[in-house]
C-alpha positions in Angstrom: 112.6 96.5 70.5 110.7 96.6 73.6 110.9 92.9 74.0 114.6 92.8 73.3 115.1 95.7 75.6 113.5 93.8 78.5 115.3 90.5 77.6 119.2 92.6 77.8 118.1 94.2 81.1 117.3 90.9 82.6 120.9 90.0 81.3 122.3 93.0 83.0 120.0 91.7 86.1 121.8 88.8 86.3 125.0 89.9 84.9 125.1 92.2 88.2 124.6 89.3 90.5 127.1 86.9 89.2 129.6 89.7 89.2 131.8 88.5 92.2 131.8 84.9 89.9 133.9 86.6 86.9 136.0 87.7 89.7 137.0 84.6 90.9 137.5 83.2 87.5 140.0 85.9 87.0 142.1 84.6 89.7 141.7 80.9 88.4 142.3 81.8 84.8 145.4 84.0 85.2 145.8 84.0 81.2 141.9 85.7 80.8 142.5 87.7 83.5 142.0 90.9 82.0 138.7 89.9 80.3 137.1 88.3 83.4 137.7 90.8 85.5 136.4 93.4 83.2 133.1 91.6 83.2 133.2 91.4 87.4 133.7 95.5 87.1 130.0 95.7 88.4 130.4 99.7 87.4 131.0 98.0 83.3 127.9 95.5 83.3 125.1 98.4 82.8 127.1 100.6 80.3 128.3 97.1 78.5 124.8 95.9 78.2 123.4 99.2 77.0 126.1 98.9 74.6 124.7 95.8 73.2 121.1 97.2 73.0 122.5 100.5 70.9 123.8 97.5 68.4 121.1 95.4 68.1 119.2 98.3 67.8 121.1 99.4 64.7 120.6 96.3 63.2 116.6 95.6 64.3 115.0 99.5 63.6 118.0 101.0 62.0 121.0 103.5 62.9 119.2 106.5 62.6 116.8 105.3 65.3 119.5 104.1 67.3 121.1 107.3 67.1 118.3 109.2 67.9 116.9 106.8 70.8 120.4 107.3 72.7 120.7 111.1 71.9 117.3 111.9 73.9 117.7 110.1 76.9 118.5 112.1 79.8 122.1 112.1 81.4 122.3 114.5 83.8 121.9 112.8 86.5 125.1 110.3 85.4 127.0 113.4 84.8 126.4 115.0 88.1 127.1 111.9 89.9 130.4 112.5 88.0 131.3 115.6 88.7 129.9 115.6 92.6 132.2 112.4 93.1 135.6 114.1 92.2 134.8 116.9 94.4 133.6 115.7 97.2 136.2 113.2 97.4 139.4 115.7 97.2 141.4 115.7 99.8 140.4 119.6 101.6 137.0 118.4 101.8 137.5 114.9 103.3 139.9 116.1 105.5 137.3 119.2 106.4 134.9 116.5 107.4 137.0 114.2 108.9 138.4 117.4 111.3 134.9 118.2 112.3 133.4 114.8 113.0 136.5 113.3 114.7 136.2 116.6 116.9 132.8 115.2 117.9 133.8 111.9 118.1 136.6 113.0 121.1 134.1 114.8 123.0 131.0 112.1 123.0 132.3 109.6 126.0 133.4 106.3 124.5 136.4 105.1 122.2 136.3 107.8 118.8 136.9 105.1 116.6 133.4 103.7 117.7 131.6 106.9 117.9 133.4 107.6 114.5 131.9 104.5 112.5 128.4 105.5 114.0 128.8 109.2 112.6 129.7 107.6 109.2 126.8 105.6 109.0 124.1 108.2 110.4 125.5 111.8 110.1 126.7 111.9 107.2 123.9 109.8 105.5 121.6 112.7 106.6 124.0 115.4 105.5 123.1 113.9 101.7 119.4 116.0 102.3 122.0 119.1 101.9 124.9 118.1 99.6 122.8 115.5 98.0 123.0 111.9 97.7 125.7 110.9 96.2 128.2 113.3 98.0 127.2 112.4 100.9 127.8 108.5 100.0 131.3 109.4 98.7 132.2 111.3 102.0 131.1 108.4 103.7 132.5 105.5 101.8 135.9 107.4 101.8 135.6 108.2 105.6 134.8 104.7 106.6 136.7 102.4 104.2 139.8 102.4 106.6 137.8 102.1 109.8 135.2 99.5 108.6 136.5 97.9 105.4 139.4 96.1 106.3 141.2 93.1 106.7 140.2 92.4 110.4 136.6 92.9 110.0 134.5 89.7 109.5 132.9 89.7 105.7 129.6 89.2 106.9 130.3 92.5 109.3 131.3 94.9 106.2 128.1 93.2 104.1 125.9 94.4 107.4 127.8 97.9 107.5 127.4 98.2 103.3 123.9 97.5 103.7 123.5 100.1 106.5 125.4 102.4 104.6 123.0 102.0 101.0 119.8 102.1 103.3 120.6 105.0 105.3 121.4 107.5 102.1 118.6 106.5 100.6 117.1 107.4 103.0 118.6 110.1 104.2 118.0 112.6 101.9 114.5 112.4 101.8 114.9 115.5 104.2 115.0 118.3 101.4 112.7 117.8 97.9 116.0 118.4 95.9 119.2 116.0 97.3 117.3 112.1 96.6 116.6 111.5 93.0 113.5 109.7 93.6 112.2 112.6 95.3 113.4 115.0 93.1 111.6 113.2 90.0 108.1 113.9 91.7 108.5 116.8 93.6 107.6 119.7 91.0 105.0 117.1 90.0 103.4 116.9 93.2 104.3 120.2 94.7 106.4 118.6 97.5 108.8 120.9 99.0 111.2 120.6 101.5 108.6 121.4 104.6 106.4 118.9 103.2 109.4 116.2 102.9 110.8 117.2 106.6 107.0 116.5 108.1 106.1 113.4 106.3 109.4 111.7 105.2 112.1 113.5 107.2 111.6 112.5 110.7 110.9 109.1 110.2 113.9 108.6 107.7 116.4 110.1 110.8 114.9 107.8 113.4 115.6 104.9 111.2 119.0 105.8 110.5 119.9 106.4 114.1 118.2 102.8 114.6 120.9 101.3 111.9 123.4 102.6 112.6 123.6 102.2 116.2 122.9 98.5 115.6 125.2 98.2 113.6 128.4 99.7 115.3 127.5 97.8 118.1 127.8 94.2 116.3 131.5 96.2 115.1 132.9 97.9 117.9 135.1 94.8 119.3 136.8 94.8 115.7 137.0 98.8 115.7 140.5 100.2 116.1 141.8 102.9 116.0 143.2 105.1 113.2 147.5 105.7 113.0 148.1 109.3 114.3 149.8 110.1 110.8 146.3 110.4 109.2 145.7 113.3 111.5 148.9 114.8 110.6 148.8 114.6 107.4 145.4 116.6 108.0 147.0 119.6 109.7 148.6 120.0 106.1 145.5 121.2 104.5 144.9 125.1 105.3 141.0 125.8 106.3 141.0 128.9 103.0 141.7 125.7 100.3 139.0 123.9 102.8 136.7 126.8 102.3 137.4 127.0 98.1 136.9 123.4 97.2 133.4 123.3 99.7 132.8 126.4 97.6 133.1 124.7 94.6 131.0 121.5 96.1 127.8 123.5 96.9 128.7 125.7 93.3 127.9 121.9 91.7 125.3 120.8 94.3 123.0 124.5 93.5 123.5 123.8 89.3 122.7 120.0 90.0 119.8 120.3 87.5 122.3 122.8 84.7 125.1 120.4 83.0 126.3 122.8 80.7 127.0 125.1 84.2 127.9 122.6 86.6 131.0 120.7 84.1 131.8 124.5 83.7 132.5 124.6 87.7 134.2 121.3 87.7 136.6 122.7 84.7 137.5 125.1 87.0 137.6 122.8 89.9 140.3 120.6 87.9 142.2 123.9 87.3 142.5 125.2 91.0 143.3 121.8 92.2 146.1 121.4 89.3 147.2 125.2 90.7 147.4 124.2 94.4 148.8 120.5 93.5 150.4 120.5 96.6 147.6 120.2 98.9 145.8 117.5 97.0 145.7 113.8 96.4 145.0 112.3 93.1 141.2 112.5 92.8 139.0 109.7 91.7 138.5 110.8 88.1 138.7 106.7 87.1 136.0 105.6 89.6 134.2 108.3 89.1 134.1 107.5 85.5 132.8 104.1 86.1 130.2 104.9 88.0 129.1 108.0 85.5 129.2 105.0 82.8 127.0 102.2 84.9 124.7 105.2 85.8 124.5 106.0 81.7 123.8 102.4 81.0 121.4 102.6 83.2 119.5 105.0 81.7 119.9 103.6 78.2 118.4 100.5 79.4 115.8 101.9 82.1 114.3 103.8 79.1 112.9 100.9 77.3 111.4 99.5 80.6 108.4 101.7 80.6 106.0 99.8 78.9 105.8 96.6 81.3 107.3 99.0 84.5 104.0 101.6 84.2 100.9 99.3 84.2 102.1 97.3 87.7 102.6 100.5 89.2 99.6 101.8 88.0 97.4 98.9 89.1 98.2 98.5 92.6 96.2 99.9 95.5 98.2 101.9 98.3 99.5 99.5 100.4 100.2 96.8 97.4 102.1 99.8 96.0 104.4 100.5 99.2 105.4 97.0 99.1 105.6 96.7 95.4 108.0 99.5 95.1 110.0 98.4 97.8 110.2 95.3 95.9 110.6 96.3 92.2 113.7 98.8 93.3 116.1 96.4 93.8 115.6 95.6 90.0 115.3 98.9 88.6 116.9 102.4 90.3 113.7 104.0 92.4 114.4 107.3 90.8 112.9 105.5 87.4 109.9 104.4 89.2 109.0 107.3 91.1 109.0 108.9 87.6 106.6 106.6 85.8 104.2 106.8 89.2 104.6 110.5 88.4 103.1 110.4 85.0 100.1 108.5 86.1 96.9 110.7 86.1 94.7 110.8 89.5 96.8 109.5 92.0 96.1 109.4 95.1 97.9 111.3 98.0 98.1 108.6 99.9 99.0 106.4 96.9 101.7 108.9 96.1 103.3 109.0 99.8 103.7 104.8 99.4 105.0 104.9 96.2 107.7 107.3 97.3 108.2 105.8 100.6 108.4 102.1 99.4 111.1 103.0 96.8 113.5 104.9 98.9 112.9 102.5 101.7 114.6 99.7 98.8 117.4 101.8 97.5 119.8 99.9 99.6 119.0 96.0 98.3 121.1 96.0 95.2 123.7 98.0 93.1 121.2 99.6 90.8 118.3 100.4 93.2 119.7 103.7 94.3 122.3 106.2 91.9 124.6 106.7 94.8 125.3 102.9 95.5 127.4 102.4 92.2 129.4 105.0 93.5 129.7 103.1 96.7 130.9 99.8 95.5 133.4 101.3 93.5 135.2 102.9 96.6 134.7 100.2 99.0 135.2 97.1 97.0 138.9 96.7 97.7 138.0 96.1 101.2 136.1 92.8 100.8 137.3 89.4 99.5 138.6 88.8 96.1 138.1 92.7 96.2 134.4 92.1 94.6 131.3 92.8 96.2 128.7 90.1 96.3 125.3 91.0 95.1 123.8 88.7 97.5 125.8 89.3 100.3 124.6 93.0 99.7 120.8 91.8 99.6 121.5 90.1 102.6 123.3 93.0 104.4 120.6 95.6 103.7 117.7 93.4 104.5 117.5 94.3 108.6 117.8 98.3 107.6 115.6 97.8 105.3 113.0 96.5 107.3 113.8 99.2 110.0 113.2 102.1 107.5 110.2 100.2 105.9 108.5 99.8 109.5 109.3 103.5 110.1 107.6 105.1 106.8 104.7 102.6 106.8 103.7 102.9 110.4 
C-alpha cells in the first residue's frame, strides 16, 4: 500500500501540473466540457486522487482498513482553512481592511493604487503571523484580484505578483509560533514560542517581504490603475458595529484554530448572524472554500502514506543539505508535512532544526500544494489569468526570485 500510495501521489504531482492542459481541452472539446474542466479544477486533483487510493485500498487490504486508515487522519487543519476562508472573506471584514489600508495608501506620497498593491503584497502577508495564514492569504487575494489580476496586466506580471504573494505568506507568519502550519507542527515540540520565532525567523521573513514586494510593484505600477469610486461607496454601506462582530467572530475562529468541534460551532453562528443582517453582506465563498477544504483533505489522505520514503531523506541530511533539501522537497509535498516528520526525529540538532524550518517555509510559494494557504489562493485569483487556469509552471517560475530573496535572508 505504501508503494501504491507513492505511485497515486506522483499522479496527483503531475496531475497538478498539467492542470491548465485539461483547461484548454475544455475549450476545444465543448461536448466534454464539463469533464475536462473538472479535472483542470486544481482544488479537485488532491481530493480526486485520494479518492482513488481509499478504493484501491478497499480492494488491496480491505474496507475495514480503508475505513479506518481515512477515519484517523487528521483534518483540522482542512477544516479550519474552511471555516477561516468564509469569514475572512465577508464583506464587513474586507471592506474593514480595505478602509484602513486605502487610508494609508492616501497619506504615503505617490498614486494609492501603487502604494495599495504594495500593502497587499507586504502588510497583509505579515498580518497572517496574527490572523494566521490562510486569512491573511484570503484578505489579500480578495484585496488585490481587482487591482492586480486583470485584463490589462501582462500574464507574466500576475505569475510574478502570485509568486510574491505565495512567498510572502509563507513567510510571513513565521512571526508568531501559532499562525504558519509548519511552525505550528514543531513548535510544542521544540519549545519555540513566539519571542523565539520573532528573534530568529521574524525579522528576517519582514525584510524579505518588504524586498518582494517592492520589487514587484515596481515592475506593475505603469499597468496599475486606479479603482472606480463606487467601490468606496459601496464601502460607506457597511456600519463599523457589523465590522466590529464579524472581526469578532474571525479572531473567535483564529483562538479555537486547534478545537474543530468549537470553532464550526462559531462559524454556525457566523452563518446565522450574517443570514440575520443579509443586508450588509455579499454572498460568501462557501463553494471555493469548499474546494480548497477538499484539496487540503486529499492532501492529507495522500501525505499520510508518504512517510516512509519522506522521513529517512530528512533524516539523513546534514544542516545545510537539509535547508536546501527542504526548500526543495516543499514544492512536492505541503512543508507543514515535513516539518512534522523532522519533528519526530530523535536528537536533532538546533541548528539542524532552524534549517529544516527555514528551508520549508522559504518553499511554500513554488507550487499549489507546498503551502495550505496557496489552494485557497488559486481558487480566488484564477479568473484573472488566461483560460481562467493557473499554470503550475508559470507559478514555479513566478515564485522563484522571492524565493531566492527569502532563502538568502534565513540562510545568511
Amino acid at each position: 500500500m505504501e508503494t501504491i500510495g507513492a505511485v497515486l501521489f506522483a499522479i496527483a504531482l503531475l496531475h497538478t501540473f498539467s492542470a491548465k492542459s485539461f483547461e484548454k481541452l475544455a475549450h476545444r472539446y465543448p461536448r466534454h466540457h464539463g469533464l475536462f474542466h473538472l479535472l483542470g479544477e486544481v482544488e479537485v486533483v488532491f481530493g480526486f486522487w485520494a479518492f482513488v487510493l481509499v478504493v484501491v485500498m478497499a480492494f488491496v487490504a480491505g474496507p475495514q482498513n480503508a475505513i479506518a486508515y481515512a477515519e484517523t487522519q487528521q483534518y483540522t487543519e482542512p477544516l479550519f482553512v474552511f471555516v477561516v476562508m468564509v469569514v475572512a472573506a465577508s464583506r464587513p471584514v474586507l471592506e474593514f481592511v480595505q478602509r484602513v489600508l486605502a487610508t494609508i495608501a492616501r497619506l504615503a506620497p505617490g498614486r494609492s493604487e501603487v502604494m495599495l498593491a504594495w500593502l497587499g503584497l507586504s502588510v497583509v502577508p505579515l498580518t497572517g503571523s496574527l490572523i494566521t495564514e490562510p486569512a491573511a492569504m484570503t484578505i489579500a487575494a480578495l484585496m488585490l484580484a481587482p487591482l492586480v489580476f486583470r485584463d490589462p496586466m501582462p500574464e507574466w506580471l500576475k505569475y510574478g505578483a502570485l509568486g510574491v504573494l505565495f512567498v510572502n505568506v509563507s513567510i510571513g507568519g513565521t512571526l508568531t509560533s501559532y499562525a504558519a502550519p509548519p511552525v505550528l507542527m514543531v513548535a510544542g515540540t521544540w519549545q519555540w514560542d513566539s519571542a523565539f520565532m520573532a528573534a530568529q525567523f521574524g525579522w528576517k521573513a519582514a525584510l524579505a517581504v518588504f524586498v518582494n514586494a517592492t520589487v514587484v510593484t515596481l515592475l506593475m505600477r505603469r499597468h496599475l490603475v486606479a479603482e472606480p469610486p463606487r467601490a468606496a461607496a459601496d464601502a460607506a454601506a457597511v456600519p463599523l458595529f457589523v465590522c466590529a462582530i464579524h472581526l469578532a467572530f474571525l479572531a473567535a475562529v483564529v483562538l479555537l484554530a486547534h478545537h474543530p468541534v468549537l470553532f464550526l460551532g462559531v462559524f454556525l453562528f457566523f452563518l446565522g448572524y450574517a443570514q440575520a443582517y443579509q443586508r450588509f453582506q455579499s454572498p460568501l465563498i462557501v463553494k471555493e472554500a469548499l474546494l480548497v477544504g477538499f484539496f487540503l483533505a486529499g492532501l492529507v489522505v495522500l501525505g499520510g502514506m508518504q512517510q516512509w520514503w519522506l522521513q529517512p531523506i530528512v533524516s539523513q541530511l546534514q544542516p545545510v543539505a537539509l535547508f536546501f533539501g527542504a526548500l526543495g522537497l516543499t514544492a512536492i509535498t505541503d512543508n507543514a508535512a515535513l516539518t512534522y516528520l523532522g519533528s519526530l526525529i530523535d536528537g536533532i540538532t538546533p541548528q539542524a532544526q532552524y534549517m529544516l524550518v527555514a528551508g520549508a517555509v522559504a518553499g511554500g510559494g513554488l507550487t499549489v500544494i507546498a503551502n495550505a494557504p496557496n489552494p485557497a489562493g488559486v481558487s480566488l485569483l484564477r479568473a484573472g489569468f488566461r483560460d481562467q487556469s493557473i499554470s503550475a509552471f508559470g507559478l514555479l517560475l513566478g515564485a522563484a526570485a522571492p524565493t531566492a530573496t527569502a532563502a538568502l535572508a534565513f540562510f545568511f
